[in-house]
ZALOMI-107342 format. One record per residue: residue number from 1; residue in one letter; x, y, z of N, C-alpha, C in turn. Coordinates in nm, 4 decimals. Atoms other than C-alpha are relative to their C-alpha. Example, Ala and Ser with C-alpha at 12.3 -4.5 7.8 and 13.67 -1.06 7.14 Angstrom:
2
   k r      n.u      n.v      n.w     ca.u     ca.v     ca.w      c.u      c.v      c.w
   1 a   0.0890  -0.1190   0.0000   1.2300  -0.4500   0.7800   0.0900   0.1200   0.0000
   2 s  -0.0820  -0.1190  -0.0060   1.3670  -0.1060   0.7140  -0.0770   0.1090   0.0730
***
This chain:
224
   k r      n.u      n.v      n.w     ca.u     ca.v     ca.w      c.u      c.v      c.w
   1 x   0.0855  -0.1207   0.0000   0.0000   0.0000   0.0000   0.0878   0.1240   0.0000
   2 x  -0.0685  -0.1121   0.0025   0.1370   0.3114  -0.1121  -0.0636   0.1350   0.0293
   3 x   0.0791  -0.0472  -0.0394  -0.0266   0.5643   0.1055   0.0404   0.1470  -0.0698
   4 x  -0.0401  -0.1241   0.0817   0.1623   0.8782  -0.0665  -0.0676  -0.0003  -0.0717
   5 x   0.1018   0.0083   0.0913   0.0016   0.7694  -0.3798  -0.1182   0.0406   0.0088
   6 x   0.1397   0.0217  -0.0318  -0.3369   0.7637  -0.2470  -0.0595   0.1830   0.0063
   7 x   0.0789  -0.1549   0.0028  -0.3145   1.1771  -0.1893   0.0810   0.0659  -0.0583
   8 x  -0.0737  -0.0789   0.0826  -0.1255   1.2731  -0.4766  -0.1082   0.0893  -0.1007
   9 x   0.0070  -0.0712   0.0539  -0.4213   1.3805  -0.6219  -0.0637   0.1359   0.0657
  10 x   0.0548  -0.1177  -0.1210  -0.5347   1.6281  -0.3264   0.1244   0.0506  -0.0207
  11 x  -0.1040  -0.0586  -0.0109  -0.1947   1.7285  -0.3299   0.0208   0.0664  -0.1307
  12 x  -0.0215  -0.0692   0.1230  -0.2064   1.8559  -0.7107  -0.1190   0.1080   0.0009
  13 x   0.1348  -0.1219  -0.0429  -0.5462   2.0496  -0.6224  -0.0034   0.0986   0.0952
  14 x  -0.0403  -0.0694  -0.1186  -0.4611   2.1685  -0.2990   0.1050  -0.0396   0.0758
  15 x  -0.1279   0.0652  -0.0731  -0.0928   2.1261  -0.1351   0.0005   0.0217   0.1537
  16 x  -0.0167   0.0584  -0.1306  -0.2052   2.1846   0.2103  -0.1160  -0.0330   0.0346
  17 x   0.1053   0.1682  -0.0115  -0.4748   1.8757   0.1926   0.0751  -0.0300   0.0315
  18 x  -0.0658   0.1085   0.0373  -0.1953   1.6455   0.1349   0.0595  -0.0760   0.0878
  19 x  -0.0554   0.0868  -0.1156  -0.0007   1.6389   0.4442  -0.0751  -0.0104   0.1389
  20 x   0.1297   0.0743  -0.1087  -0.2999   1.6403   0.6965  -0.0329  -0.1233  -0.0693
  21 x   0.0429   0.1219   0.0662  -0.4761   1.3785   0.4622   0.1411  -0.0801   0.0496
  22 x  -0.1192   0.0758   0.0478  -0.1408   1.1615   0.4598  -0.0310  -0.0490   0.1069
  23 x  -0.0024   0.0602  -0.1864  -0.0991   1.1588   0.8844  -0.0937  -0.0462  -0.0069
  24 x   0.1359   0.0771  -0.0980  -0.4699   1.0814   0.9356  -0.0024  -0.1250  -0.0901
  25 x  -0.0017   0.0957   0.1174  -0.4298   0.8144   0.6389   0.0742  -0.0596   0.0811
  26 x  -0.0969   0.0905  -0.0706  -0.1280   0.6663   0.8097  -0.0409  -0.0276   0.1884
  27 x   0.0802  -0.0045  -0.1286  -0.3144   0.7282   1.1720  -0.0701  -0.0881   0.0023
  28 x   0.1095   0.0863  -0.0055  -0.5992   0.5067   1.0846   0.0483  -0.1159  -0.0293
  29 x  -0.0621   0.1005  -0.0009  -0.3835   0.2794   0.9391   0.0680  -0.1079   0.1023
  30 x  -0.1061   0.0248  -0.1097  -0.1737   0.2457   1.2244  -0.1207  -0.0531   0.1169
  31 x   0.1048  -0.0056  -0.0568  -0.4831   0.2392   1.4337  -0.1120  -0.1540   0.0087
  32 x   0.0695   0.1598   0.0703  -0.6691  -0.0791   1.2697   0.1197  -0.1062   0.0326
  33 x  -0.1428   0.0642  -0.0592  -0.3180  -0.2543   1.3326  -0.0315  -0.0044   0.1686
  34 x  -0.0060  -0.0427  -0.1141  -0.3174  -0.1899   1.6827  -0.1910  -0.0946   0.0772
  35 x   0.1245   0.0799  -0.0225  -0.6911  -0.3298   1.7081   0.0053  -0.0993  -0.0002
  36 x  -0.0274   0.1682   0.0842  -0.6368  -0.6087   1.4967   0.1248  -0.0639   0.0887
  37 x  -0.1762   0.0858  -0.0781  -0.3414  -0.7011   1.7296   0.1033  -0.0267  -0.0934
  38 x  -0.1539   0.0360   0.0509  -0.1039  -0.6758   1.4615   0.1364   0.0324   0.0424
  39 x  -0.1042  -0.0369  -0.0662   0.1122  -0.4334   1.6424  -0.0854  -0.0561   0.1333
  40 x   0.0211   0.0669  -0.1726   0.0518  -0.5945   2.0317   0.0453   0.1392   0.0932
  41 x  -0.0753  -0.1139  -0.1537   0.0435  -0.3616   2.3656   0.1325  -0.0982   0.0081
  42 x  -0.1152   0.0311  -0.0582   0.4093  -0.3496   2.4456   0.0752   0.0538  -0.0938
  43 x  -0.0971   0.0115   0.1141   0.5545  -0.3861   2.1261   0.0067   0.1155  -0.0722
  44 x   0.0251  -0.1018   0.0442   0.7144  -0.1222   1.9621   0.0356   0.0242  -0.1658
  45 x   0.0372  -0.0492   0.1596   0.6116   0.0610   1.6389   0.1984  -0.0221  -0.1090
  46 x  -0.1277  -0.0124   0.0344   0.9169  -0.0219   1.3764  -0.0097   0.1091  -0.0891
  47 x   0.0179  -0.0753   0.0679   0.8817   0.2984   1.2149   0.0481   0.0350  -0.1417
  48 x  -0.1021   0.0432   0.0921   1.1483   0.2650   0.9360  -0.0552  -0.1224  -0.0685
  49 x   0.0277   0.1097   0.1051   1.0265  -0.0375   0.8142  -0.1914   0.0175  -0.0651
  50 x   0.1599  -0.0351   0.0610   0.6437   0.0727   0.7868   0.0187   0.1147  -0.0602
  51 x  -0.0240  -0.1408   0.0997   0.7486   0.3996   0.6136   0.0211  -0.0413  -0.1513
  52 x  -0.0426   0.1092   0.1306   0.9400   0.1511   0.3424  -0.1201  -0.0972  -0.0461
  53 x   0.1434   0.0469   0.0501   0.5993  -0.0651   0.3521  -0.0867   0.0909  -0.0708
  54 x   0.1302  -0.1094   0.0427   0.3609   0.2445   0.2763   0.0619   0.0665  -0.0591
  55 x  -0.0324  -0.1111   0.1185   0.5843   0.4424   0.0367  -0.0120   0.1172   0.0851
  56 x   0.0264  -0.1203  -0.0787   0.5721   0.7436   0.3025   0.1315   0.0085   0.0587
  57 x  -0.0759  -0.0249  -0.1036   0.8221   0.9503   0.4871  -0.0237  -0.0199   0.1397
  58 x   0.0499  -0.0032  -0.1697   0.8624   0.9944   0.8473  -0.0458   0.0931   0.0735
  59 x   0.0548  -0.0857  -0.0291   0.7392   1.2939   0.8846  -0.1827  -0.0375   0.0143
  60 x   0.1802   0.0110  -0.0578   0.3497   1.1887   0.8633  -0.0181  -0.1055   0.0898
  61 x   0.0330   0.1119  -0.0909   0.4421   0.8795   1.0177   0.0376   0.0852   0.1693
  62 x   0.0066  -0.0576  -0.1195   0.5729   1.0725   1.3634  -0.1364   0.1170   0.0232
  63 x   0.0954  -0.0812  -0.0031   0.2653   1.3103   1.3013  -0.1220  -0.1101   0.0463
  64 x   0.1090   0.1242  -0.0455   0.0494   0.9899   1.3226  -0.0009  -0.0183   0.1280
  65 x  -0.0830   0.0459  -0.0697   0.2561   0.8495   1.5808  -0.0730   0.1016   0.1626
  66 x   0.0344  -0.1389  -0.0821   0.1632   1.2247   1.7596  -0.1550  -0.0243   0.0145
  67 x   0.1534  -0.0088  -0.0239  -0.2519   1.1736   1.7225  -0.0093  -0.0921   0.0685
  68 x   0.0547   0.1185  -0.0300  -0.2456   0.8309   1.8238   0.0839   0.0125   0.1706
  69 x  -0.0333   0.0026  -0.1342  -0.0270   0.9320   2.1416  -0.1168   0.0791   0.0941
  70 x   0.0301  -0.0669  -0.0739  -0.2413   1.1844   2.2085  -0.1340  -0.1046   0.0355
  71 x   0.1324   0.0621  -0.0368  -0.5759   0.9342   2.2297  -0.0033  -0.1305   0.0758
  72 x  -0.0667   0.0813  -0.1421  -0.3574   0.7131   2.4767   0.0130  -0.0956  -0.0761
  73 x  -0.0254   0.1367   0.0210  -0.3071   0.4234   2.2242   0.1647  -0.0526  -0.0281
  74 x  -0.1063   0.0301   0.0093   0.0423   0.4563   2.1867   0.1140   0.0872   0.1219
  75 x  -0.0400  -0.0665  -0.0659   0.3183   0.5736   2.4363   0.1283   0.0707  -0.0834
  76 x  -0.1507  -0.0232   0.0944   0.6335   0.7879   2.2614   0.0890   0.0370   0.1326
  77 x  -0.0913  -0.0193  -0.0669   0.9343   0.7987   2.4210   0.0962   0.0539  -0.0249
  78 x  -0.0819  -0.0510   0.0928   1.2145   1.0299   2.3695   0.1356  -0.0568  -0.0431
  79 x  -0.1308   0.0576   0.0182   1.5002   0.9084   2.1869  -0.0371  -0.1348  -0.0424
  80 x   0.0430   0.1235   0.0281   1.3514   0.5687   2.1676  -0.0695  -0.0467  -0.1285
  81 x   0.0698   0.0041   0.1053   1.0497   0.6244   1.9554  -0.1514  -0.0426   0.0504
  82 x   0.0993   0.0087  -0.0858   0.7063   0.4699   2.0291  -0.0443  -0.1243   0.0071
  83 x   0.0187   0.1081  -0.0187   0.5432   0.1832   2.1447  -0.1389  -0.0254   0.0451
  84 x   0.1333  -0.0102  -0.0294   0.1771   0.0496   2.1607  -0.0797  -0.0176   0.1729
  85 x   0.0297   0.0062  -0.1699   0.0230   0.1083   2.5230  -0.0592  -0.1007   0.0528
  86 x   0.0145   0.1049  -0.1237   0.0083  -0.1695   2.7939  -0.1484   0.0505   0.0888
  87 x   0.0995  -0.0646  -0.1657  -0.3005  -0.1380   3.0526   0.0070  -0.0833   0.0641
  88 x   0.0122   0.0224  -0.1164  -0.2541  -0.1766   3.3660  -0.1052  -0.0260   0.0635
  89 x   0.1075   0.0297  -0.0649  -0.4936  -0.3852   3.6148  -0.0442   0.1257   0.0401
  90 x   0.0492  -0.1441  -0.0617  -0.5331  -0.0384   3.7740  -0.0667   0.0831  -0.1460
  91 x   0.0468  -0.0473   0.1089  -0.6076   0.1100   3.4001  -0.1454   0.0016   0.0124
  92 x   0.1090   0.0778   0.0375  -0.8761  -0.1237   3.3189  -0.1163   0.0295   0.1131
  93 x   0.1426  -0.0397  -0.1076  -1.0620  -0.0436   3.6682  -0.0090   0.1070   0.0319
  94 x   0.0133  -0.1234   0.0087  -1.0306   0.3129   3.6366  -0.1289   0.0333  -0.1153
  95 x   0.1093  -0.0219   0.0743  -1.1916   0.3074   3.2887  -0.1134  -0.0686  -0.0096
  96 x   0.1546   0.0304  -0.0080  -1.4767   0.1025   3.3561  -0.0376   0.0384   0.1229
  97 x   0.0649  -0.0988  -0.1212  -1.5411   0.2939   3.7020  -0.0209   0.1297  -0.1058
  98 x   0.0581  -0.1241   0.0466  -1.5825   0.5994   3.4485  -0.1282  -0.0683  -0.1122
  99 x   0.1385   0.0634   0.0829  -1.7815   0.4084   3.2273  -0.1368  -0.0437   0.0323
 100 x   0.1136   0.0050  -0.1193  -2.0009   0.2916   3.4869  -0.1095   0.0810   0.0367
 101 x   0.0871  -0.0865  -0.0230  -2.0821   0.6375   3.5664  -0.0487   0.1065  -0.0956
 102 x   0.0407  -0.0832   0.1234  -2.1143   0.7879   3.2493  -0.1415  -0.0808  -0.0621
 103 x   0.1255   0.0630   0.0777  -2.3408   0.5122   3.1042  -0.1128  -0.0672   0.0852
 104 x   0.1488   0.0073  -0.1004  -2.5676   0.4491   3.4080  -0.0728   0.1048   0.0248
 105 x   0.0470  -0.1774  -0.0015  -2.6272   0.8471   3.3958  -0.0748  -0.0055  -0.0999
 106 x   0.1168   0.0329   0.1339  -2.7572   0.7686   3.0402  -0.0850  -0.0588  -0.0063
 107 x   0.1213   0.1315  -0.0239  -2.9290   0.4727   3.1023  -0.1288   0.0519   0.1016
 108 x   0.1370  -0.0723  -0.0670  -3.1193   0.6439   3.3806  -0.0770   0.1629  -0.0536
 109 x   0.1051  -0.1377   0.0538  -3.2226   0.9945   3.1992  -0.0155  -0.0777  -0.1391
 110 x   0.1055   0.0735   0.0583  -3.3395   0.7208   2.9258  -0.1302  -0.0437   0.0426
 111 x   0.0661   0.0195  -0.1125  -3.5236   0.5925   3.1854  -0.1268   0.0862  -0.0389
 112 x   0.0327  -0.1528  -0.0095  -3.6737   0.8964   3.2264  -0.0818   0.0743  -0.0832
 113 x   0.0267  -0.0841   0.0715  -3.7385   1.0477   2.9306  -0.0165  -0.0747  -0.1535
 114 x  -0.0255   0.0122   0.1250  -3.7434   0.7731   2.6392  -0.1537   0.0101  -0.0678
 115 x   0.1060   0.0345   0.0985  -4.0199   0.7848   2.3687   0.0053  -0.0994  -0.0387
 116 x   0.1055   0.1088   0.0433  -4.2323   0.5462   2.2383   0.1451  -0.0526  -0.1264
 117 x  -0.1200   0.0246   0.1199  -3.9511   0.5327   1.9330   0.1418  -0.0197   0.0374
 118 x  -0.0968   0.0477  -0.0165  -3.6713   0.5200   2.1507  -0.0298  -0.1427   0.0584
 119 x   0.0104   0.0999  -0.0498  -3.7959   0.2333   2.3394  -0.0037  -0.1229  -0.1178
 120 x   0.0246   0.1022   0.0910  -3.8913   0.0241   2.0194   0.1947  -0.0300  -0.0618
 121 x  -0.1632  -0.0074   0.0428  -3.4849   0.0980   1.8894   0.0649  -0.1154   0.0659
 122 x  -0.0643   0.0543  -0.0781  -3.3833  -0.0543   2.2197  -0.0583  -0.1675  -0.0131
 123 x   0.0294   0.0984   0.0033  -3.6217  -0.3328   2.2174   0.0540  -0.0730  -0.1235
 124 x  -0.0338   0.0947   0.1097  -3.5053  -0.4361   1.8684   0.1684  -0.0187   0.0177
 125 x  -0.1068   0.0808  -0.0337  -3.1574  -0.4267   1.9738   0.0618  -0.1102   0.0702
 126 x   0.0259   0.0864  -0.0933  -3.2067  -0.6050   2.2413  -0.0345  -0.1840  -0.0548
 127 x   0.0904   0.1331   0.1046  -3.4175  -0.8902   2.0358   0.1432  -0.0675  -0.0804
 128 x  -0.1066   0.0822   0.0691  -3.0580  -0.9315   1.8536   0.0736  -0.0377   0.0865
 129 x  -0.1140   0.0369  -0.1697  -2.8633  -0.9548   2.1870  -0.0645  -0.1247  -0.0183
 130 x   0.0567   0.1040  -0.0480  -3.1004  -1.2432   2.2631   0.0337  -0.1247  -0.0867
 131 x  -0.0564   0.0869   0.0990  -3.0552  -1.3946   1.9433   0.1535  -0.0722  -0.0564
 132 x  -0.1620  -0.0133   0.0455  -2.6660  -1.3564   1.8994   0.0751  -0.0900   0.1410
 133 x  -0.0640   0.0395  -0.1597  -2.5944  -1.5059   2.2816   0.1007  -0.1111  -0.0549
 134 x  -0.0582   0.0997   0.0509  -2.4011  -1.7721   2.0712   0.0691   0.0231  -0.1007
 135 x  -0.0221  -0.0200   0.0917  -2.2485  -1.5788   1.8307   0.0969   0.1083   0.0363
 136 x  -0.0546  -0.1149  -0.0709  -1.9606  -1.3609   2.0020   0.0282   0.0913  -0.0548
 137 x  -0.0512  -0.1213   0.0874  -1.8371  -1.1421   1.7332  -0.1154   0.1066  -0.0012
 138 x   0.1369  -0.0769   0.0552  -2.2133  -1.0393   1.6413  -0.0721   0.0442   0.1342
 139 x   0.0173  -0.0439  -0.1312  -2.3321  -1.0153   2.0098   0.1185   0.1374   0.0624
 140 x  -0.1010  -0.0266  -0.0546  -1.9987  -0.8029   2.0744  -0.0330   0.1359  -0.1135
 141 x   0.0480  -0.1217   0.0902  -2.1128  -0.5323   1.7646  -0.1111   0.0711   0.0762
 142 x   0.1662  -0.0260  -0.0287  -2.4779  -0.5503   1.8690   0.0011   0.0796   0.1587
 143 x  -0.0201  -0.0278  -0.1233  -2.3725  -0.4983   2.2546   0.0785   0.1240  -0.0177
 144 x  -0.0737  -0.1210   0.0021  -2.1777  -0.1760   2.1438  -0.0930   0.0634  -0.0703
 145 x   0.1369  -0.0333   0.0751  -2.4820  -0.0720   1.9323  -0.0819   0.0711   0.1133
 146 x   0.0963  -0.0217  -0.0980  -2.7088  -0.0932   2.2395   0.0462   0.1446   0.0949
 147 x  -0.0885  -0.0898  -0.0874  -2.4910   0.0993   2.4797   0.0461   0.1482  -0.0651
 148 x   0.0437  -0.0799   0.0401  -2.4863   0.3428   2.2248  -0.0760   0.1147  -0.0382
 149 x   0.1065  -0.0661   0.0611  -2.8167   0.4033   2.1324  -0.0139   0.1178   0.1525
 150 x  -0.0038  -0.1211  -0.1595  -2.8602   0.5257   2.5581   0.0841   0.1245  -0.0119
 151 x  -0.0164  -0.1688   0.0061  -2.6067   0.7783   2.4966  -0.0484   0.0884  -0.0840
 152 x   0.0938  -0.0802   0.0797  -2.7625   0.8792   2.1741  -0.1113   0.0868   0.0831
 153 x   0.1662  -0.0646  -0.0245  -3.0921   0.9229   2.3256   0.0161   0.0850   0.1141
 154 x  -0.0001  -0.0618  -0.0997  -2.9627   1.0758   2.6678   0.0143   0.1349  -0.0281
 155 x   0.0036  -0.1188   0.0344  -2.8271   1.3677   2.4561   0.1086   0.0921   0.0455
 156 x  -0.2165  -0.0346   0.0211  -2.4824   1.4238   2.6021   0.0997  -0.0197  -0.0492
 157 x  -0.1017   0.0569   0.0754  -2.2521   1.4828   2.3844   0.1429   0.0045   0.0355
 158 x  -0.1732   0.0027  -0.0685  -1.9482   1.5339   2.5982  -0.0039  -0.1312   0.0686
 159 x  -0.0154   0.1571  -0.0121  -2.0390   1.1816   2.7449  -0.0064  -0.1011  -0.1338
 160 x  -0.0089   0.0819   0.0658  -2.0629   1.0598   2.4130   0.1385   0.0176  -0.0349
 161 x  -0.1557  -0.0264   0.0751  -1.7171   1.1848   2.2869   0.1034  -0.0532   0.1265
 162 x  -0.1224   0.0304  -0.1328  -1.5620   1.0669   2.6467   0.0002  -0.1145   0.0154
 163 x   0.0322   0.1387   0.0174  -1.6976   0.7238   2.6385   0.0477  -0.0574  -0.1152
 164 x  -0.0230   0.0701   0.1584  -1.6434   0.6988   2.2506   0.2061  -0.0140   0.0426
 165 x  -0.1359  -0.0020  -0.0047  -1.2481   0.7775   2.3449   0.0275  -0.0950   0.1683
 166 x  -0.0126   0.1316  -0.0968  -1.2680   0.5295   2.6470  -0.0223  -0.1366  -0.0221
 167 x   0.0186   0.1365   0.0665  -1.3861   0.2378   2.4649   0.0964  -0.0099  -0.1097
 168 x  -0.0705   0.0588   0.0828  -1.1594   0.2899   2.2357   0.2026  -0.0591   0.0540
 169 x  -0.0792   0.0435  -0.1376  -0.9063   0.2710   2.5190   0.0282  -0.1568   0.0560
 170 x   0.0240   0.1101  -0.0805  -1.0201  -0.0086   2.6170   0.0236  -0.1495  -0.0803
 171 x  -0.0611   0.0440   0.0885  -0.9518  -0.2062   2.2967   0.1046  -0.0535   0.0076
 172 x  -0.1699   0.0565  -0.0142  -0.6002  -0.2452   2.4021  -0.0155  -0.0814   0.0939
 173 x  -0.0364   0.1183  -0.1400  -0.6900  -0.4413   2.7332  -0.0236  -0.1785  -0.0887
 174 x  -0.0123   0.1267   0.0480  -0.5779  -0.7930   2.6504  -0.1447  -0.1066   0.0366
 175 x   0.0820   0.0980  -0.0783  -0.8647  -0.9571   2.8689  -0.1470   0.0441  -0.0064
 176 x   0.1529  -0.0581   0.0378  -1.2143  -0.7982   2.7214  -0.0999  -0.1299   0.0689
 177 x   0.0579   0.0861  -0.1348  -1.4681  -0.9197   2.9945  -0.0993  -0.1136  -0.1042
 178 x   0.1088   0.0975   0.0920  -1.7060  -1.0639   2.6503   0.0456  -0.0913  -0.0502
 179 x  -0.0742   0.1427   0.0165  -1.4477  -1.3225   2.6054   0.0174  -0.0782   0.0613
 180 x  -0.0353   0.0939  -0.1205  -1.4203  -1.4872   2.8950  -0.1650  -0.1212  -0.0064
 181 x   0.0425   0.1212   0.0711  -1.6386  -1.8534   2.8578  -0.0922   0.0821   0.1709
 182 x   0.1297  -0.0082  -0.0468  -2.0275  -1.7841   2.9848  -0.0005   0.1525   0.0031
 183 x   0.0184  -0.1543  -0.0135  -1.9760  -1.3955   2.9990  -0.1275   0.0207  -0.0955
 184 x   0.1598  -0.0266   0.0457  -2.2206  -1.3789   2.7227  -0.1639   0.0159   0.0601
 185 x   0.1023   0.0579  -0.0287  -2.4880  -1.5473   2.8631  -0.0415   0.1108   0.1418
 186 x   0.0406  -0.0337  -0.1614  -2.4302  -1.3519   3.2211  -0.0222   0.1666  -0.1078
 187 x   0.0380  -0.1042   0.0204  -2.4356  -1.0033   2.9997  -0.1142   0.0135  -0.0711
 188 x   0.1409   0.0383  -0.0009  -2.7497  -1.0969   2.8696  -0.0790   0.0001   0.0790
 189 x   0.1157   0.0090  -0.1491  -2.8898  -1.1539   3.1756  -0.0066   0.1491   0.0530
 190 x  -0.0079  -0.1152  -0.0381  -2.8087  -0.8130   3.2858  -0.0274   0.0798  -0.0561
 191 x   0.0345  -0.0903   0.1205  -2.8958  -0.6476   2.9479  -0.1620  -0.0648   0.0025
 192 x   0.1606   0.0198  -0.0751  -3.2529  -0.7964   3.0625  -0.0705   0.0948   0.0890
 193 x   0.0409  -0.0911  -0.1244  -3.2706  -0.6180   3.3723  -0.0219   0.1445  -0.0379
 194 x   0.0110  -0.1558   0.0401  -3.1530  -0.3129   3.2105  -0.1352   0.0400  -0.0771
 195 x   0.1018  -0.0193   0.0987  -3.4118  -0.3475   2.9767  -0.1394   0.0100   0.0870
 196 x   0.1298  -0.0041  -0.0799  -3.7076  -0.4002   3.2262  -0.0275   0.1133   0.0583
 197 x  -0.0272  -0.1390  -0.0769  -3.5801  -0.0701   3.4311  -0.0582   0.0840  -0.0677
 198 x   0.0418  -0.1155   0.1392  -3.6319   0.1179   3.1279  -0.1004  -0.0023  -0.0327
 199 x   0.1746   0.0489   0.0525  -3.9763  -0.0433   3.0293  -0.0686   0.0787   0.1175
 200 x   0.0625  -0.0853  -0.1093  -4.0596   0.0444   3.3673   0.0098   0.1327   0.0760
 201 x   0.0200  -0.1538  -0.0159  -3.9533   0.4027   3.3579   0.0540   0.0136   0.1418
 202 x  -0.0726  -0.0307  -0.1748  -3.7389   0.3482   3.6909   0.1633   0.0603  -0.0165
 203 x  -0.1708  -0.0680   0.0568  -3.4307   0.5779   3.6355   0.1175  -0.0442   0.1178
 204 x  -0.0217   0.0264  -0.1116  -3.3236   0.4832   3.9685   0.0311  -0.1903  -0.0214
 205 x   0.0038   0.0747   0.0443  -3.3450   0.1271   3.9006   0.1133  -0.0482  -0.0674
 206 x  -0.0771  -0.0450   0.1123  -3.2047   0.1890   3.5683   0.1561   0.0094   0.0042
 207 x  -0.1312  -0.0130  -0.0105  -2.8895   0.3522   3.7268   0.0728  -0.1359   0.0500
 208 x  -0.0284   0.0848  -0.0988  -2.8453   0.0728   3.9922   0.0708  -0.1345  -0.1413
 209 x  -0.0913   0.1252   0.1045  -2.8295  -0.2293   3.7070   0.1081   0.0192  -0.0809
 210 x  -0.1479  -0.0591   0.0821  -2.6050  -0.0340   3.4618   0.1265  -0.0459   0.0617
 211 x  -0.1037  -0.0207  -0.0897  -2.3607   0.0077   3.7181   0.0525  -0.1639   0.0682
 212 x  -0.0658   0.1348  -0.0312  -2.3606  -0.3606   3.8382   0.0088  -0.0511  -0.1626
 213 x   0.0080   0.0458   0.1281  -2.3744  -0.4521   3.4373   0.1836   0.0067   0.0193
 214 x  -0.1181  -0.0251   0.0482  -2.0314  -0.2698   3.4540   0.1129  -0.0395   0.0753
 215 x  -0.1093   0.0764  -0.1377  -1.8875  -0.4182   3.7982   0.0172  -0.1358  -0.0692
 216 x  -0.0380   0.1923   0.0331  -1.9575  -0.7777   3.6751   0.1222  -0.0008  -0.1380
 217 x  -0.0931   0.0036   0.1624  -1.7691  -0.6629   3.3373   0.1357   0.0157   0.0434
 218 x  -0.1292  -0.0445  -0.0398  -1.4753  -0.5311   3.5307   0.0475  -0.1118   0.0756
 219 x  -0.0519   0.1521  -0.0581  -1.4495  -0.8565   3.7398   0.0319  -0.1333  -0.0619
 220 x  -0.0420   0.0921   0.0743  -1.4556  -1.0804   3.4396   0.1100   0.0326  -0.0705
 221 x  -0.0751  -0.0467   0.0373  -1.2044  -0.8674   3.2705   0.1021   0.0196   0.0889
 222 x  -0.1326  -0.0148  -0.1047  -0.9709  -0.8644   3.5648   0.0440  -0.1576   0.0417
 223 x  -0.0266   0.1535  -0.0137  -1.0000  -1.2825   3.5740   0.1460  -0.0053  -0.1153
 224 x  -0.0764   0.0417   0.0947  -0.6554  -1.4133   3.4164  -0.0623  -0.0829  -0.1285
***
């Protein structure tokens, strides 16, 4: 993949497209890697040899290098260079204690306040949860879907942009609690409850299950 190529022709139309376009080109790149576990927490970026892969200097690649430090997925070091970020047991129960209270805040002014049209949304996501309990990849979309739609509908968008950059955080923890053997089945059970809270317009309720939804997640995710 020759990512230069790709904005040579932004770069003949307009020459300062080319080298924003380029970094966030090589950013996302770098980014999907890092998901995909091709680069691994720990391991560090060989920068020199992915520059020679992608036809690119090193200039967009340390510009990359620079976005992706700043959204905590990589650490740079000086002199060294950079390397994809490790989380720490302490990490992992930091960001789902904020997650906890960001998305049980949603979940209960859903509660609260959903319409007739948000409720049907939820119920049909829900209906695929139920269906997917055997299907982890598709349960594991659908379950980020759901958890979604609540902040949608709650209407904060500084909890959506703080959550959206905490889950993606969270990506790097080696031990994601929806992998661990029966987790499905038990976040199902709890994506029940949530669901009844809500039917029944108990914001209170509402908050209470969220919040254990997100303890039990942090205890399966902290199991070796």
């Amino acid at each position: 993949m020759n990512l230069l190529a790709d904005t040579a022709e932004a770069s003949s139309t307009d020459p300062w497209l080319a080298p924003r376009a380029l970094y966030q080109d090589v950013a996302e790149r770098l980014r999907l890697q890092i998901f995909d576990r091709q680069l691994e927490p720990g391991s560090w970026i060989d920068e020199q040899k992915l520059c020679t892969q992608w036809g690119i200097s090193r200039t967009p690649m340390r510009e990359a290098l620079k976005v992706l430090a700043a959204e905590g997925l990589v650490t740079m070091k000086v002199r060294r260079g950079a390397y994809v970020t490790e989380m720490s047991a302490r990490d992992v129960q930091q960001v789902y204690h904020l997650l906890g209270l960001l998305e049980s805040d949603a979940a209960a002014c859903v509660a609260a306040q959903a319409s007739e049209d948000d409720l049907a949304r939820l119920r049909g996501l829900h209906a695929q949860l139920e269906a997917q309990v055997d299907e982890r990849d598709a349960f594991f979309r659908t379950n980020e879907a759901f958890h979604q739609a609540l902040l949608d509908m709650a209407g904060n968008r500084w909890a959506v942009q703080v959550v959206a950059d905490l889950r993606q955080i969270m990506k790097l923890n080696r031990h994601h609690s929806l992998f661990k053997q029966g987790r499905l089945s038990d976040s199902l059970n709890e994506h029940r409850q949530i669901m009844a809270a809500i039917e029944a317009k108990d914001p209170a309720r509402t908050r209470q299950c969220m919040q254990q939804h997100f303890e039990s997640g942090l205890e399966a995710a902290s199991q070796p």
